[in-house]
C-alpha positions in Angstrom: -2.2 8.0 -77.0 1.1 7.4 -75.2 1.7 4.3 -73.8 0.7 4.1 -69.9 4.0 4.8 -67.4 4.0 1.3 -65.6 6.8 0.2 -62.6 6.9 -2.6 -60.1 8.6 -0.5 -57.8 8.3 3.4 -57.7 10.9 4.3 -55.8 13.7 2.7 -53.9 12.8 4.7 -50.8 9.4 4.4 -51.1 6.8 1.9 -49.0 4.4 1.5 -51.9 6.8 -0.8 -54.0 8.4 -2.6 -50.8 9.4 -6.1 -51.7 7.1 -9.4 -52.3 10.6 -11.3 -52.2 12.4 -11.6 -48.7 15.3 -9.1 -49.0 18.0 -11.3 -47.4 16.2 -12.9 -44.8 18.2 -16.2 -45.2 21.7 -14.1 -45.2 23.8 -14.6 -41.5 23.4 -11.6 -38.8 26.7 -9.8 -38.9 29.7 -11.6 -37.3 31.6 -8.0 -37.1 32.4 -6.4 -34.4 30.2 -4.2 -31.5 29.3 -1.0 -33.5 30.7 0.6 -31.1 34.1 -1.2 -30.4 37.4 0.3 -31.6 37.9 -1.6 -34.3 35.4 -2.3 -37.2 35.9 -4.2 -40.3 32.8 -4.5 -42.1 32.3 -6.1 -45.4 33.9 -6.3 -48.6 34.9 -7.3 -51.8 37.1 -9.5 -52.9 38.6 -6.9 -55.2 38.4 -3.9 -52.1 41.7 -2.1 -52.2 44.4 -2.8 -49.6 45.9 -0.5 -46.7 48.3 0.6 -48.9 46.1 1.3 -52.2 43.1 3.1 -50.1 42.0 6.3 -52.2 42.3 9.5 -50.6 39.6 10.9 -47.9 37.7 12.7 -50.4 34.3 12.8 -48.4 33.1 13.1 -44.7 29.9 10.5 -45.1 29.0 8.6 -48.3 24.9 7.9 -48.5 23.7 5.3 -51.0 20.2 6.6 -52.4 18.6 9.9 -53.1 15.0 9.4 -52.4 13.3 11.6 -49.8 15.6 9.7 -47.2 18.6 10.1 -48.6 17.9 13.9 -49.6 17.2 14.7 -46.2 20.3 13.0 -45.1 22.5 15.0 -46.8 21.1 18.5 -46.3 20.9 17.9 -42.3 24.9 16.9 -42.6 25.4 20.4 -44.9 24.0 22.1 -42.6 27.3 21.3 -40.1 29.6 21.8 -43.0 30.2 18.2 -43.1 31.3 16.8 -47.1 28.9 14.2 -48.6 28.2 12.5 -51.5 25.0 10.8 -52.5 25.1 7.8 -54.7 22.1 7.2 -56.8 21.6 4.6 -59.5 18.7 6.2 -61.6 20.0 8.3 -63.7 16.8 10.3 -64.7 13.7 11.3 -62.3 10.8 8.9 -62.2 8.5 9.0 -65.0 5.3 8.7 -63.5 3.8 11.2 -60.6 2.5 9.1 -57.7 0.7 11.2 -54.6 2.2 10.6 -51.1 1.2 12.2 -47.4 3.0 14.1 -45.2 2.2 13.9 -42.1 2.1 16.6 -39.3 6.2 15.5 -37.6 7.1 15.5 -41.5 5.5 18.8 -42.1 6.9 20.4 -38.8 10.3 19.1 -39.4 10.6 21.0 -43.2 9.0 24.2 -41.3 12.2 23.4 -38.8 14.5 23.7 -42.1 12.3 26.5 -43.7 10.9 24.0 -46.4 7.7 24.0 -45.9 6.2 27.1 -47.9 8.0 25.6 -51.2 6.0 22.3 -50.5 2.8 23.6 -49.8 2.2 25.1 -52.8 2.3 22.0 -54.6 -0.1 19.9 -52.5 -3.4 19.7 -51.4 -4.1 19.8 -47.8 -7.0 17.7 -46.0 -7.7 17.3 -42.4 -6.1 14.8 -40.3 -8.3 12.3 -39.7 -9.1 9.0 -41.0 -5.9 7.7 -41.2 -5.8 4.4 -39.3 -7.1 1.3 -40.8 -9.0 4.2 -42.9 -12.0 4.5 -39.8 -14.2 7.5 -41.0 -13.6 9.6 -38.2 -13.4 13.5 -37.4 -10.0 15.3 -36.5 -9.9 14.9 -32.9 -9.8 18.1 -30.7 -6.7 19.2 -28.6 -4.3 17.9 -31.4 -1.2 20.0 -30.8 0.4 21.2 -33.7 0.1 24.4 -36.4 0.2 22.5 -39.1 -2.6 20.1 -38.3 -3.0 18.8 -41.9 -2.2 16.1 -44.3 -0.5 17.2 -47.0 -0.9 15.7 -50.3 1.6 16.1 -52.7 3.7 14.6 -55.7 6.4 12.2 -54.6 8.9 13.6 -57.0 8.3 17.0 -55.9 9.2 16.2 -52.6 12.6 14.7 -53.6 13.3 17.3 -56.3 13.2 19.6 -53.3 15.1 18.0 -51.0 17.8 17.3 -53.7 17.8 21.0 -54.4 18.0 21.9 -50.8 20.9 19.8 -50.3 23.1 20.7 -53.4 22.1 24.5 -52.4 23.8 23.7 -49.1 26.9 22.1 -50.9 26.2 18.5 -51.2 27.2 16.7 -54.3 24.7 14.1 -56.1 25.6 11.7 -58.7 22.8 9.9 -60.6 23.9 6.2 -62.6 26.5 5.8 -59.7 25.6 1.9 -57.5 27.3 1.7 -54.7 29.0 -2.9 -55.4 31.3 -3.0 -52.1 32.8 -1.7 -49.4 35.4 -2.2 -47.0 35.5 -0.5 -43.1 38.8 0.0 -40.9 39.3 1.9 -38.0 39.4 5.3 -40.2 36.8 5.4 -42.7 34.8 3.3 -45.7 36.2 2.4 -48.8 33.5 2.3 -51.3 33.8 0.6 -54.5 30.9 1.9 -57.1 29.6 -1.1 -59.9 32.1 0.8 -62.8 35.1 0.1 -60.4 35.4 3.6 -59.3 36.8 3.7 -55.4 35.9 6.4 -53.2 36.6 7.3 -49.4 34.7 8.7 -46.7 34.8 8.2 -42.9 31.0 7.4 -42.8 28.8 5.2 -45.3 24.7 5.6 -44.7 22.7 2.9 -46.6 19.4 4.7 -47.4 19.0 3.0 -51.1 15.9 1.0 -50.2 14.0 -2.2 -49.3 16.5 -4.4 -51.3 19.2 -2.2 -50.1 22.7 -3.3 -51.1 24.3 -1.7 -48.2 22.5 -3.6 -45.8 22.9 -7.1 -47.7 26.5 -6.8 -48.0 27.1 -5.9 -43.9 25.3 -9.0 -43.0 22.7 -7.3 -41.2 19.8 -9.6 -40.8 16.2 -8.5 -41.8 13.9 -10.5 -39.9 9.5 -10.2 -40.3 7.4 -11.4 -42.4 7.3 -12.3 -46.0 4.4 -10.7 -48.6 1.5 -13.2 -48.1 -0.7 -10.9 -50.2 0.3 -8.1 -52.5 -2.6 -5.5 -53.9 -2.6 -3.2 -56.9 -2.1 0.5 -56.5 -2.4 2.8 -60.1 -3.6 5.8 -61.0 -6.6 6.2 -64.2 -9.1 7.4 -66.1 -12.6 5.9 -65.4 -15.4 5.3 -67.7 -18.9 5.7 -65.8 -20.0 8.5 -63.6 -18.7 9.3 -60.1 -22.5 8.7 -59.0 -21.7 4.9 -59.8 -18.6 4.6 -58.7 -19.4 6.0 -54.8 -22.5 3.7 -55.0 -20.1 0.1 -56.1 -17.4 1.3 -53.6 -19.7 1.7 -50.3 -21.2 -1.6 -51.4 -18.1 -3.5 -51.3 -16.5 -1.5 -47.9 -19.5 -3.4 -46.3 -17.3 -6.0 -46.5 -13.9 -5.4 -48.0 -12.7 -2.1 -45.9 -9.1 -2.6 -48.5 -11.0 -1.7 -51.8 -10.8 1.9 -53.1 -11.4 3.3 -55.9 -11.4 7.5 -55.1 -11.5 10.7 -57.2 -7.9 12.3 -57.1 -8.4 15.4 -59.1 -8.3 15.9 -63.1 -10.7 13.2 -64.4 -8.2 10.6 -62.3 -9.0 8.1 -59.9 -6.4 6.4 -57.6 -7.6 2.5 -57.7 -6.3 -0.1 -55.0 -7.0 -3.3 -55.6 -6.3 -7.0 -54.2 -4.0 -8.9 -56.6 -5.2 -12.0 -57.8 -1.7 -13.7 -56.1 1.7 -12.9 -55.2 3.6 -12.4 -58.3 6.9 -12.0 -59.4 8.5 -8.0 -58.5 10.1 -7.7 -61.7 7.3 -8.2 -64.2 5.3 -4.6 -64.0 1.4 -5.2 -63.6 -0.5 -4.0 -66.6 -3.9 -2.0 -67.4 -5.6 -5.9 -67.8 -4.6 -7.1 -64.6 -6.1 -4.1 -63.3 -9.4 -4.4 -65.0 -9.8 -8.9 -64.3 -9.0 -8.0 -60.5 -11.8 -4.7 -60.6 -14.2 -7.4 -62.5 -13.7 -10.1 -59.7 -14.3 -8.0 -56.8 -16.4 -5.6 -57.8 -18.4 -6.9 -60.9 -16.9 -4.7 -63.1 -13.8 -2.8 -64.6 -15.6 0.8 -64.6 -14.2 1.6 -67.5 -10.9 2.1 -66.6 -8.5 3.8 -68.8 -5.5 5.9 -69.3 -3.2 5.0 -66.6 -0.6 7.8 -65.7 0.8 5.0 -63.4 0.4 1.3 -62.3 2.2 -0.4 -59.4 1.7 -3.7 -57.0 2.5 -3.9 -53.7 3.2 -6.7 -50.6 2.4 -6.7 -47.1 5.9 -7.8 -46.1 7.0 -6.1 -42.6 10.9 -6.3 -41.9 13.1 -4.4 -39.5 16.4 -4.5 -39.2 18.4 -5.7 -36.7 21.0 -3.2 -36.2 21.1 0.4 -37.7 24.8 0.9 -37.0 27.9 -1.7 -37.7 30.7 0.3 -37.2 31.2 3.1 -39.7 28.3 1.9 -42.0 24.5 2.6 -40.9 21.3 2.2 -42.1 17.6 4.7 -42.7 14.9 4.5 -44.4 13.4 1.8 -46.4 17.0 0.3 -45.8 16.2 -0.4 -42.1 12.6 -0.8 -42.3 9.5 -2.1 -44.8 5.5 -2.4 -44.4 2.5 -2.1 -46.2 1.8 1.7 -46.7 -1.5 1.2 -44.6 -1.5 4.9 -43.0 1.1 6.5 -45.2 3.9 6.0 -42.7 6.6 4.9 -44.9 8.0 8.2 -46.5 7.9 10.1 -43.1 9.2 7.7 -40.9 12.8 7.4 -43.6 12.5 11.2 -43.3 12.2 11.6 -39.7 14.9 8.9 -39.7 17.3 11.3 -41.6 16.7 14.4 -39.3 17.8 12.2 -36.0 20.6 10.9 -37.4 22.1 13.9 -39.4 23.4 16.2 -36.5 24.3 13.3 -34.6 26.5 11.8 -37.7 27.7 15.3 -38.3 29.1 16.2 -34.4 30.8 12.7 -34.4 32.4 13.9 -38.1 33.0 17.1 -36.3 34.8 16.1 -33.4 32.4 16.9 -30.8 29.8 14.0 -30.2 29.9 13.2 -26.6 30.9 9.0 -26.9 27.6 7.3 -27.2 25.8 10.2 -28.9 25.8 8.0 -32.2 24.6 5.3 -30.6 21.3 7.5 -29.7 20.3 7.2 -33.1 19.2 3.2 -33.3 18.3 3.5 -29.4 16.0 6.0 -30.2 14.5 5.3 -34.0 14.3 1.3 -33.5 11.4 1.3 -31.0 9.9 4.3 -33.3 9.9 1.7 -36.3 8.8 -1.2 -34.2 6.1 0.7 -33.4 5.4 1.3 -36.6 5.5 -2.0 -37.7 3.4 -2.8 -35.1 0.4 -0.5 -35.8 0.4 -1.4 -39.5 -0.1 -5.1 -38.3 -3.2 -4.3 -36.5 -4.4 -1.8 -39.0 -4.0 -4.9 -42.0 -6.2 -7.4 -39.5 -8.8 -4.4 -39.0 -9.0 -4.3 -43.1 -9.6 -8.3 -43.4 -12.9 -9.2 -44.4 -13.0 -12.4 -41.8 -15.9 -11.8 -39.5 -13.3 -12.0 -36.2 -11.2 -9.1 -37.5 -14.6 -6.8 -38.5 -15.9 -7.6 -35.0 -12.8 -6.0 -33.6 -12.9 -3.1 -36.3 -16.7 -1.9 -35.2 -15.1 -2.0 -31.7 -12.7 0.3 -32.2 -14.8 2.6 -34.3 -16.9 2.7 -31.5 -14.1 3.1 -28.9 -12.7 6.2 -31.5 -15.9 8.1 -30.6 -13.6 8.5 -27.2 -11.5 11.8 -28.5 -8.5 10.8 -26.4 -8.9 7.7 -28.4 -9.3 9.2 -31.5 -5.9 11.7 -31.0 -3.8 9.0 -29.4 -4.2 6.9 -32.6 -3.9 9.8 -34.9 -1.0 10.7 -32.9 0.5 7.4 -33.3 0.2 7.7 -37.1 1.6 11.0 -37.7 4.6 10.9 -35.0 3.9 13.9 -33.1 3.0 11.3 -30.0 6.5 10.2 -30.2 8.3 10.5 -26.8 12.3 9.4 -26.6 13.3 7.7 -23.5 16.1 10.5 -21.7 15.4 9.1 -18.1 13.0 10.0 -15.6 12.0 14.0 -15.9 9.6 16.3 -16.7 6.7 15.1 -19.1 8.1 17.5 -21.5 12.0 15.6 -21.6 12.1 13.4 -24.8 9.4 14.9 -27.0 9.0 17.3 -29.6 8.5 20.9 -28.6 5.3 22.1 -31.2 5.5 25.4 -33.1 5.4 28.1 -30.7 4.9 31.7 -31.2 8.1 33.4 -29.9 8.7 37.1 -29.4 11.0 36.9 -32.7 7.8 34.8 -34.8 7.7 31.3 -35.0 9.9 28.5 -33.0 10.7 26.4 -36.2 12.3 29.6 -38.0 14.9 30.0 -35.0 15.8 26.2 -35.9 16.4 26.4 -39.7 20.2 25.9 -39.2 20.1 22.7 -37.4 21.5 23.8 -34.1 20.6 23.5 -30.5 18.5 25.9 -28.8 17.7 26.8 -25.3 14.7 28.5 -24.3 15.3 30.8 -21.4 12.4 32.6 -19.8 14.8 33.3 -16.6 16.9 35.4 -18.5 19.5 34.0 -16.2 21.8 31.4 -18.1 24.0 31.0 -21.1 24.9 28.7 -23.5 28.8 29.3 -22.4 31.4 27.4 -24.1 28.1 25.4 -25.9 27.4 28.2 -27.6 29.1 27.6 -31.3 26.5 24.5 -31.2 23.5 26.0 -29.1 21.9 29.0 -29.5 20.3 31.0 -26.5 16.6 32.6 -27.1 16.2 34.9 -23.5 13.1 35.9 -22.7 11.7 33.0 -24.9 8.0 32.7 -24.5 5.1 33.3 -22.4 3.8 29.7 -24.3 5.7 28.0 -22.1 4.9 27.2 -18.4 7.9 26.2 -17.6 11.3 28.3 -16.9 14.0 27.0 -19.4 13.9 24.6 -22.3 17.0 23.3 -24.1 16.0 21.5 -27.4 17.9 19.5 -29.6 18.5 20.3 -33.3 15.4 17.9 -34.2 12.9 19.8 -32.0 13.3 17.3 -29.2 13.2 18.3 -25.8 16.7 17.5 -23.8 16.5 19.3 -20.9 13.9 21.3 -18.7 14.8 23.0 -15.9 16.5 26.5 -14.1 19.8 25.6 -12.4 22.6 26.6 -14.7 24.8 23.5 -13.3 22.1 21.2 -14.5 21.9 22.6 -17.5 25.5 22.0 -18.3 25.8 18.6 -17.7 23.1 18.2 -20.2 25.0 20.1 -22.5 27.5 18.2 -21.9 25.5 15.0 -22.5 24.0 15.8 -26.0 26.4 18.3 -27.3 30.0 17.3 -25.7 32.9 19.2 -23.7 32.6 23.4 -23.7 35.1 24.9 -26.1 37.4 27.1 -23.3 
């Protein structure tokens, strides 16, 4: 038999392996300057090269990691013609397959950029419900979305085809490269890689991870909460009937809601299990810590076998405290850790990616209106409070303690209430998400579902990442707007309102009829008219 495929941490952009250590809690906040100001130095090596030894501008926006993140990243920024280069330091793809979720925003964004169909394919859809704090509960009705599904799918699929989607568009990706330095001015990022290698690009995106390097090395503080407890996650054979397995497992959720042991396909069972402490993030767990933690809580090892992967994880929740310190910013894991309670971390780096990347691309471009960068942390910060926030409560509804299961039959009850039950689903999978643009219609700041237009579907008019207004008027233009905006006349009879201008992530910028209006929100989100 081959030996089992064992890691402490299964990907660098993942928030199954987040970190049991405190990434650099203890390092100072960043002395630099405003991320906005004129004048940004950054961090750097003692060895960074000098004004006069810079290497040439070979790149538009240098990212650090290729996981799902990272990916993302880089295709949004092809899709504006923009030059990147992703660093990553594995050199070959993961060697064990671990299942992840995407979520319904996940799912709608890679129908935005015509990904879906390749993903589908490969995954196994179930229904969207059950998700927080794992309360048995039916999808709720009036969930609105076409692609009201979780879908189930190998992680390393999903970056495979995000990395081919991205070099298809023109992006280059070299594995075994580590990003060791950097040093900011008021042009661009010089990078130095761990084999002394310098590169250039006006941008750097730190996407590499819950450790991240990028982060550590701008000073950007990281302040949460430590792992207090870390569980084991795997995937095995088992050695005793289903039938015995579903009878042990509902025994124990009586009391321990965080057990599972569930059938996932092929003879394999996924197995989560409490660790018996916090332990050290470098030493993999193995097949016997597996089976002495099965035996303690549930008064037996069933068996357990074969394991195609093993894994631990902590309950450490960090956010960063700035995204953006001058030219250098941060998504993903890189900005934000949690427990993977609700399968949240993969699709909120994601989502992360598809904010930032035409944002980062029209201030490469030369046509972000001033504080359009600066959207990106107003906007996604809250989003991953939020998500810290909701993975706290969910961890307390999974405690044993009598208090916390009081408060969990509570809620079950309450989730009986469907506009309970959606708003928490909502919650979980981002479609709730509304983006603060000011006082306006209830439609201004959220994402527009997937409408049936006269042409077919909404998401396939948005597979090139640009604006789009809606115009059921049939009155007003895009104008000078219109090399970034398209303009769909005679949209939709979905709609029940007259004009819609979207943004290039499906957001909602504008709602309204008066063509003077419309260009002065033009103007805000997508800069001066070309004349």
């Amino acid at each position: 038999m081959n030996p089992p495929q064992v890691t402490a941490e299964p990907s660098s952009d993942d928030t199954v392996a987040h970190d049991s250590t405190e990434p650099n809690s203890t390092e100072p906040n960043s002395t630099g300057p405003n991320p906005t100001g004129p004048n940004p130095t950054g961090t750097k090596r003692d060895s960074a090269a000098s004004e006069t030894d810079r290497p040439p501008l070979a790149f538009d926006v240098i990212i650090a990691g290729c996981g799902p993140t990272g990916a993302m990243l880089a295709a949004e920024l092809r899709l504006h013609d923009v030059r990147v280069l992703v660093l990553e330091k594995e050199t070959e793809p993961a060697s064990f397959v671990r299942i992840v979720g995407l979520h319904m925003r996940s799912l709608e964004l890679m129908a935005m950029r015509g990904l879906l169909e390749r993903l589908v394919g490969q995954g196994r859809q179930r229904p969207a419900a059950g998700f927080f704090a794992a309360i048995a509960k039916p999808a709720p009705q009036g969930v609105d979305s076409a692609h009201n599904y979780l879908l189930g799918i190998p992680q390393p699929v999903v970056v495979d085809a995000l990395e081919q989607h991205a070099t298809h568009l023109g992006a280059q990706i070299r594995h075994g490269s580590t990003v060791a330095g950097f040093e900011q001015d008021d042009e661009g990022v010089t990078v130095e890689l761990a084999d002394g290698e310098r590169l250039r690009a006006r941008f750097l995106v730190g996407c590499d991870g819950g450790r991240s390097t990028v982060r550590k090395l701008l000073g950007v503080g990281f302040p949460g909460e430590p792992t207090r407890n870390e569980t084991l996650m795997g995937e095995m054979g088992v050695g005793v009937p289903h039938e015995e397995i579903a009878a042990k497992v509902a025994e124990i959720h009586q009391t321990d809601k965080a057990f599972s042991l569930a059938p996932f396909g092929q003879g394999v069972y996924r197995v989560v299990v409490p660790a018996a402490s916090v332990g050290d993030r470098t030493e993999p767990p193995t097949l016997e810590d597996f089976k002495r933690q099965l035996r303690a809580v549930a008064g037996t090892d069933f068996g357990v076998h074969s394991p195609r992967w093993l894994s631990r994880f902590g309950d450490a929740t960090r956010l960063a405290e700035r995204y953006r310190v001058g030219r250098v910013l941060l998504a993903g894991d890189a900005a934000h850790i949690h427990p993977p309670i609700g399968g949240q971390g993969l699709n909120l780096g994601v989502q992360d990616a598809v904010n930032l990347g035409w944002k980062l691309a029209a201030q490469v471009r030369g046509w972000a209106p001033e504080t359009l960068l600066d959207t990106y942390q107003a906007e996604r910060h809250p989003v991953a409070e939020d998500v810290l926030d909701n993975t706290r409560a969910q961890a307390e509804l999974l405690s044993p303690e009598p208090g916390a299961q009081a408060v969990r039959r509570l809620l079950t009850e309450l989730m009986d209430f469907n506009e309970v039950n959606r708003h928490l689903l909502e919650k979980i999978t981002a479609i709730g998400i509304r983006y603060d643009f000011g006082a306006g219609h209830d439609l201004l700041g959220r994402r527009l579902p997937d409408l049936d237009v006269k042409q077919g579907r909404l998401y396939d008019l948005l597979h090139h990442g640009r604006g789009l207004l809606l115009d059921r008027t049939e009155r007003l233009t895009t104008g000078g707007w219109s090399d970034r905006v398209d303009h769909l006349p005679d949209a939709t009879a979905a709609l029940d309102v007259p004009c819609v201008l979207l943004r290039p992530d499906g957001h909602v910028a504008w709602v309204g009829h008066d063509q003077q209006d419309l260009d002065e929100h033009l103007s805000r989100w997508f800069g001066a008219p070309v004349t």
